[in-house]
C-alpha positions as CSV (number, residue, x, y, z in Angstrom):
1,X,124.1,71.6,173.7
2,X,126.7,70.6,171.5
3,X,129.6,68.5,172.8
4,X,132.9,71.4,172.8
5,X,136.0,70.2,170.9
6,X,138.6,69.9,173.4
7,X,135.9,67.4,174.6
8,X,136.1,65.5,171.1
9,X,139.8,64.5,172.2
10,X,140.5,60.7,173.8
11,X,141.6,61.8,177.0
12,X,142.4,58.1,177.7
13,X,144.5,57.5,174.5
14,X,146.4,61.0,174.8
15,X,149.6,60.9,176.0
16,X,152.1,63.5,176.8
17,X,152.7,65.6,173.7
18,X,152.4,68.9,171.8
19,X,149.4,69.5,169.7
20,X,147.4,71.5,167.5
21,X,144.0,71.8,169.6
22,X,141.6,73.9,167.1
23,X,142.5,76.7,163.9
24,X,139.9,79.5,164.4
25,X,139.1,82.4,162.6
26,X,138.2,85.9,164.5
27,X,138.3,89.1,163.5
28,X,139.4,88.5,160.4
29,X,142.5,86.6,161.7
30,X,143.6,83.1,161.9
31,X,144.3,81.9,165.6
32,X,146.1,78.5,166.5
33,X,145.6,76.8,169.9
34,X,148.1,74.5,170.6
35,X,148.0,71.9,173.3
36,X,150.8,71.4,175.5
37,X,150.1,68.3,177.3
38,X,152.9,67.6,180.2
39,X,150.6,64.7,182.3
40,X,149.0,61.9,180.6
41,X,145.1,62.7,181.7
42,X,143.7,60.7,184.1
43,X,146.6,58.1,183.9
44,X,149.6,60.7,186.1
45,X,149.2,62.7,188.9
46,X,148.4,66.6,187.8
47,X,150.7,69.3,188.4
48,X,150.6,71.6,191.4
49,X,149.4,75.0,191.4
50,X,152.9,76.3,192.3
51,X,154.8,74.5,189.2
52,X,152.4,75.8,187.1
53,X,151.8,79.5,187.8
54,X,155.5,79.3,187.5
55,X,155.7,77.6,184.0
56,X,153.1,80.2,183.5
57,X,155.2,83.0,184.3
58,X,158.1,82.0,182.8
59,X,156.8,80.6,179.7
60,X,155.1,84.0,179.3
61,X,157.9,85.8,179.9
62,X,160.0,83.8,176.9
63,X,157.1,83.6,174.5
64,X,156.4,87.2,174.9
65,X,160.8,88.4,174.4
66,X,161.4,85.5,171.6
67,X,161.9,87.7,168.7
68,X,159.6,85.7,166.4
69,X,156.5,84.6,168.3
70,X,156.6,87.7,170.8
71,X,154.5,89.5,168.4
72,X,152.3,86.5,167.7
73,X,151.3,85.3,171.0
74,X,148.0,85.9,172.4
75,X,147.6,83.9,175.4
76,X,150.0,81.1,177.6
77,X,148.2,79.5,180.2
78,X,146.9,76.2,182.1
79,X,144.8,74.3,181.5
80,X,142.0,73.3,184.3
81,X,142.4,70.0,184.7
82,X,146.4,71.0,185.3
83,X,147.7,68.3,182.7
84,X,149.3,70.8,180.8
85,X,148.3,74.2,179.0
86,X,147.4,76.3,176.1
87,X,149.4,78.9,173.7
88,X,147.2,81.2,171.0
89,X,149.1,82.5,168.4
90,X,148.1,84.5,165.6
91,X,148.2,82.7,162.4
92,X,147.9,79.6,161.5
93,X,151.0,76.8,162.9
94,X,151.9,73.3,163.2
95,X,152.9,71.4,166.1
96,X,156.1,70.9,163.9
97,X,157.1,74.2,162.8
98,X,156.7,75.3,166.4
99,X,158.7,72.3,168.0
100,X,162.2,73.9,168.2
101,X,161.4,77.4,169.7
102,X,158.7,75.0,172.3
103,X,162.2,73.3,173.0
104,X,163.9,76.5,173.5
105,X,161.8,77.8,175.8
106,X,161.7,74.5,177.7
107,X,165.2,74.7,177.6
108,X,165.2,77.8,179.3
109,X,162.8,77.2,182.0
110,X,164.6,74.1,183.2
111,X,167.9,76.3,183.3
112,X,166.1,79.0,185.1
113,X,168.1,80.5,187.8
114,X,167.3,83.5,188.7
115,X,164.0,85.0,190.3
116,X,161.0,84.3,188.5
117,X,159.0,86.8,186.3
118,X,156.3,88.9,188.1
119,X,156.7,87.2,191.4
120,X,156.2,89.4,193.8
121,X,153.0,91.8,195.6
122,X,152.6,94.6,193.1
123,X,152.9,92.5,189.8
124,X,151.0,89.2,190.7
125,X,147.8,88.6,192.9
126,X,148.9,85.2,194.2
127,X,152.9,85.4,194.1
128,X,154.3,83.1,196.9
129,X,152.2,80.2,195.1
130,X,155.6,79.7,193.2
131,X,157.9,76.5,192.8
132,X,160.9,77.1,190.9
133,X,162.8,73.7,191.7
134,X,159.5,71.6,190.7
135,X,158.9,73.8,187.7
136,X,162.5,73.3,186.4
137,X,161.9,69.5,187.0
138,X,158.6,69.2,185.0
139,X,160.3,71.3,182.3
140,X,163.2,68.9,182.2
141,X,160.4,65.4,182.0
142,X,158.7,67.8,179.3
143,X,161.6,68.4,177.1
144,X,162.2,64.6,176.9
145,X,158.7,64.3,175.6
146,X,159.2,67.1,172.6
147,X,162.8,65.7,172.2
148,X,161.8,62.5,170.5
149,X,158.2,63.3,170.0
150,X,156.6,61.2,166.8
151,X,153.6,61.8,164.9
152,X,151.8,60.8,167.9
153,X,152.6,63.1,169.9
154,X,152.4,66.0,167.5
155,X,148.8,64.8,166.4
156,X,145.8,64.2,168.6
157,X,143.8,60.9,169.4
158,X,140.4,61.8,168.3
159,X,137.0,60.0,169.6
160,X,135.4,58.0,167.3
């Protein structure tokens, strides 16, 4: 079988950083993955499940109320090796004309205060696997990265 793409990335060159993971075409419309890589792989400890389905929740939640990418966002999730996570939007995006709303919602999530998104019986099928006070604090080491993020961060490491 052929070798995936998101297997054609240098896991041990890739650092912390937001990228543009693959442009598809389907249906008839342009899709964008982006790559949101909060751990360097294999290099950092992973996140927990808690931080994450929080980040998950809450980075749904803003992508899905911004007024511009509300209507362009298919999917905000993590990834499963729990170094970071994917956003599809419709259309096709750079890392750098997304950076300021990805700061925004960052932003956001590491002011948080208040109860999370979808965290309770009837809306989520695993709610008390939450943690607020770790999310905020991965959000906060995250901004740093996309606050003085280079080239190098905005564009993958590819295997040769």
């Amino acid at each position: 079988m052929e070798k995936i793409a998101s297997f054609t990335i240098d896991h041990i060159a890739l650092k912390p950083g937001f990228y543009v993971s693959r442009n598809d075409r389907f249906d008839g419309m342009n899709i964008t993955t982006f790559d949101l890589r909060m751990t360097s792989p294999n290099d950092e400890p992973v996140m927990n499940t808690a931080e994450i389905h929080t980040l998950e929740h809450l980075g749904a939640t803003y992508l899905r109320n911004d007024p511009f990418w509300k209507d362009k966002t298919i999917y905000f999730g993590p990834m499963g090796c729990r170094t970071g996570f994917y956003l599809l939007v419709s259309g096709t995006h750079s890392s750098k004309e997304m950076l300021s709303s990805l700061i925004a919602m960052f932003e956001w999530i590491k002011e948080f205060e208040d109860e999370v998104p979808g965290a309770s019986p009837k809306d989520c099928g695993n709610y008390l696997d939450m943690n607020l006070p770790m999310a905020k604090w991965v959000a906060a080491r995250y901004l740093e990265v996309l606050k003085n993020a280079t080239d190098s961060e905005l564009e993958y490491p590819h295997c040769e």
